[in-house]
C-alpha positions in Angstrom: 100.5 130.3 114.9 99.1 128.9 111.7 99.6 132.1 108.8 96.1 133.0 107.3 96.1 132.2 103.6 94.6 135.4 101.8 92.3 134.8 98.7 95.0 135.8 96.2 97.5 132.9 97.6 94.6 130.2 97.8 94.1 131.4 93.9 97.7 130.6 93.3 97.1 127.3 94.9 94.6 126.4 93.0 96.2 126.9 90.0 99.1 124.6 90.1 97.5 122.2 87.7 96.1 124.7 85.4 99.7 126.2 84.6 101.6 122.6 84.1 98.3 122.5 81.3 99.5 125.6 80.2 102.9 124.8 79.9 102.1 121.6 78.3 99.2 122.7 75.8 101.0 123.2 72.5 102.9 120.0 73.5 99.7 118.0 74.0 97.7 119.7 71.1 100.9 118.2 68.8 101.2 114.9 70.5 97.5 114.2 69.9 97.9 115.6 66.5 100.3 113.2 65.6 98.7 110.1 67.0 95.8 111.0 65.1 97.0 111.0 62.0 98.8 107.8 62.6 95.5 106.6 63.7 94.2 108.0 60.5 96.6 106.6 58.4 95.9 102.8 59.4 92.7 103.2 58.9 93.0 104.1 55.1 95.6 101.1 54.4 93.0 98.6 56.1 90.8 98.6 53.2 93.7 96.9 50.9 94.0 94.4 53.8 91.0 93.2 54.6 89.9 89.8 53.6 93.2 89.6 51.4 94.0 86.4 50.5 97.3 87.3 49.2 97.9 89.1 52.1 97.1 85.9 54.3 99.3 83.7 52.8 102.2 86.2 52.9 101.7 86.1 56.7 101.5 82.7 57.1 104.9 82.3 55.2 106.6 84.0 58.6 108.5 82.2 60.5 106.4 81.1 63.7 108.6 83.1 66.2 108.0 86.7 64.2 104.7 85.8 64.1 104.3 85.5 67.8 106.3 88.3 68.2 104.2 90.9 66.5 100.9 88.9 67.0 100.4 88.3 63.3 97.3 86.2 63.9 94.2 86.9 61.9 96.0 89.9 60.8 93.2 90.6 57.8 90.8 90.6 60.3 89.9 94.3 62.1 90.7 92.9 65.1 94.1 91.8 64.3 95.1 94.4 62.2 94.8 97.0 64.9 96.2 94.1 67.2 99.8 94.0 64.9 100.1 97.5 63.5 98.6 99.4 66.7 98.3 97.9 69.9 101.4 95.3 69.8 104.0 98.2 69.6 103.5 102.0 68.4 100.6 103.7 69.6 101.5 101.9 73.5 104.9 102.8 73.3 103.8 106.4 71.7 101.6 107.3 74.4 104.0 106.1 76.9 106.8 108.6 75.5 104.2 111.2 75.8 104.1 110.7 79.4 107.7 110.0 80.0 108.6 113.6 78.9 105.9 115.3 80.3 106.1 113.5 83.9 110.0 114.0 84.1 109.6 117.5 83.0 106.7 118.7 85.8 108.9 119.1 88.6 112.7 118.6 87.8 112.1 121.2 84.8 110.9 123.8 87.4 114.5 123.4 89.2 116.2 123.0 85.9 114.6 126.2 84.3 115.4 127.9 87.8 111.6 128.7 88.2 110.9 126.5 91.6 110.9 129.9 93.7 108.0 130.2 91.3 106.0 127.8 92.3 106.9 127.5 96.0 106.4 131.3 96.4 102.6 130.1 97.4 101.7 128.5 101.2 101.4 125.3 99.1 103.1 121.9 100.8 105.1 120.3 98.4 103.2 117.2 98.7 100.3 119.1 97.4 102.8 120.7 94.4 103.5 117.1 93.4 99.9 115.6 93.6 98.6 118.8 91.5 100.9 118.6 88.9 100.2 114.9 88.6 96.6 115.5 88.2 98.1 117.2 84.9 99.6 114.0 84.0 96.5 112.5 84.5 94.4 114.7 82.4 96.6 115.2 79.4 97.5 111.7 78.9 93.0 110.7 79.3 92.7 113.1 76.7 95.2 111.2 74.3 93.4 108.1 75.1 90.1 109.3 74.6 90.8 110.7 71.5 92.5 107.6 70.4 89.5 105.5 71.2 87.1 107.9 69.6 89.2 107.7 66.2 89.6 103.9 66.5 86.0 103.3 67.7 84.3 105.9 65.7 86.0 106.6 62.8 87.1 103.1 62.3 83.8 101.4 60.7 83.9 104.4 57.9 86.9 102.5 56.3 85.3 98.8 56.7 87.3 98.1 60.4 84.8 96.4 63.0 85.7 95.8 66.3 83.6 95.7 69.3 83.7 98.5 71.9 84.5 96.5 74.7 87.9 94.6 73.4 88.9 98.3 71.7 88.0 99.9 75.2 90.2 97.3 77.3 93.3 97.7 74.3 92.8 101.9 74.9 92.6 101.2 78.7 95.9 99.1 79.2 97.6 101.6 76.9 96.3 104.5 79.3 97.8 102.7 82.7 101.3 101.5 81.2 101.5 105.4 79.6 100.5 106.7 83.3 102.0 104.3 85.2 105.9 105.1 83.6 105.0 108.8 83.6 104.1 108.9 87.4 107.7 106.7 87.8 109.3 109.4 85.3 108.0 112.6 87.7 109.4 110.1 90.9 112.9 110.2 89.6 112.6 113.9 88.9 111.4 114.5 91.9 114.0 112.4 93.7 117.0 113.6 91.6 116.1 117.1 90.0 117.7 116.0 87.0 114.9 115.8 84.2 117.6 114.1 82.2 118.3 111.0 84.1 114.5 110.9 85.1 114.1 110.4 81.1 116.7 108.3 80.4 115.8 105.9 83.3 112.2 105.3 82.8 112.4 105.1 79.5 115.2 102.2 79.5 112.3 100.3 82.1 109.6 100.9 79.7 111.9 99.0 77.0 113.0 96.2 79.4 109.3 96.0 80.6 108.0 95.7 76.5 110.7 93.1 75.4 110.9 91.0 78.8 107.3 90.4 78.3 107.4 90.3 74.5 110.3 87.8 74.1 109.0 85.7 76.9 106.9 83.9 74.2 110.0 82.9 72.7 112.9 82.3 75.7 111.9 79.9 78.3 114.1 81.8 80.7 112.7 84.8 80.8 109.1 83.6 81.5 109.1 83.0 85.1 110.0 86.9 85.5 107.5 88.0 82.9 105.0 88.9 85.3 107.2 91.6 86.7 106.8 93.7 83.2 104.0 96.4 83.5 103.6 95.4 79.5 102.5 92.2 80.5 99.6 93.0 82.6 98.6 95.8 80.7 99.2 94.6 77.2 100.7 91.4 77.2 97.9 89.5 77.6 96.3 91.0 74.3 93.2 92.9 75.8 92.0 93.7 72.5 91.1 90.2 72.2 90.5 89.1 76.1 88.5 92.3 77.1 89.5 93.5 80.6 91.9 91.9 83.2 90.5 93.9 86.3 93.1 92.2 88.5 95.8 93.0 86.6 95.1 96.5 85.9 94.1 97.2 89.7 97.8 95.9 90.1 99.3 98.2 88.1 97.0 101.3 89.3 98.5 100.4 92.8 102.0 100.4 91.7 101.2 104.0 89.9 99.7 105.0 93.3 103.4 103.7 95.1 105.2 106.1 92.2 103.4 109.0 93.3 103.6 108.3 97.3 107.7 107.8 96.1 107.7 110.8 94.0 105.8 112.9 96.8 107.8 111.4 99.8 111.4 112.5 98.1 110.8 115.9 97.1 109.5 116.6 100.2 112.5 115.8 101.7 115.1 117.0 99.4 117.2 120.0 99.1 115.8 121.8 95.7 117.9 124.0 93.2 117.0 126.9 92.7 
């Protein structure tokens, strides 16, 4: 016979995702704190860039390889400026980080911090534990994103940078889905190993192999055949500031952030949990 869930347990239920905000909040509040005042701080030093012939020369005195390497290409332009100092490295990479800690933290912290019980106390499935404290993941990193776009887009034209909604969306948009994309794979490892540690240390080592695979493949002829296998590349690789949006591409990497969480869901289901 099927237990009757009383209103006070459905409340619980519901409020899966609300705590892992709670938890997070001061963590988020600072994250977006500090990618806002990087933001910030770009856009005041583009004003001694722009249009700077001195500037241009010194840029086309690099070598050929650095300059494909941090996409030095019209770099006095608004378009490549945020191209080289923003989207080919930091703010990406940022973001991601962001995720990283927060995904391997949502469930292997519970078992870590011995509060599991906690949270299973509730006639919740785990599946459902998992997929609510994803939707966390979701919402927090979104709210980075749209706050970064919002500076960039908004902000942006008050210290002479221009650039078109659509390429600045598409940059913003493939930053969003590689950030997701290793955060779902950082709360998969948790999940699968309990050990928030390891879930850290793993992803993150795939989101460096995933940036420089597709990064030096510009460069070394043997890693281009396998260049296609980095998330970086089909996100950012294929500078979206620039192209606009790759919907194939992304919709490639939203389905491998949908096999994360069916991994991530399937393993701590099945698992024996500390607690």
């Amino acid at each position: 016979m099927t237990r009757p869930v009383s209103p006070l347990s459905e409340s619980r239920v519901r409020t899966i995702t609300a705590r892992a905000l709670r938890e997070q909040r001061s963590g988020l509040v600072g994250w977006a704190s500090g990618l806002v005042l990087f933001c910030l701080v770009m856009l005041a030093v583009y004003p001694t860039i722009h249009g700077n012939a001195s500037f241009s020369d010194l840029i086309n005195a690099y070598p050929e390889p650095l300059r494909k390497i941090f996409q030095l290409d019209d770099y006095t332009t608004g378009a490549g400026y945020l191209r080289t100092e923003v989207f080919s490295f930091v703010l990406p990479l940022l973001l991601t980080l962001f995720a990283v800690l927060w995904g391997s933290d949502l469930v292997a912290g519970e078992e870590e911090r011995r509060t599991v019980d906690l949270l299973l106390a509730a006639p919740v499935s785990r599946a459902r534990v998992v997929r609510d404290k994803w939707l966390s993941l979701l919402i927090g990193v979104t709210a980075l994103a749209v706050a970064m776009e919002i500076i960039l887009g908004v902000i942006g034209p008050l210290f002479e940078l221009h650039v078109g909604w659509r390429g600045l969306s598409a940059a913003i948009v493939g930053s969003w889905l590689f950030a997701l994309a290793f955060g779902t794979l950082g709360l998969a490892v948790g999940a699968a190993t309990g050990r928030r540690g390891l879930a850290r240390g793993v992803t993150t080592s795939l989101v460096l192999a995933s940036y420089l695979v597709a990064t030096l493949a510009t460069l070394v002829s043997w890693l281009r055949p396998v260049r296609n296998l980095s998330l970086w590349q089909h996100t950012m690789g294929i500078d979206p500031l620039g192209t606009g949006f790759h919907v194939e591409r992304l919709a490639l990497v939203a389905v491998v952030t949908g096999l994360f969480l069916l991994w991530a869901i399937w393993a701590y289901d099945r698992r024996d949990l500390a607690t």
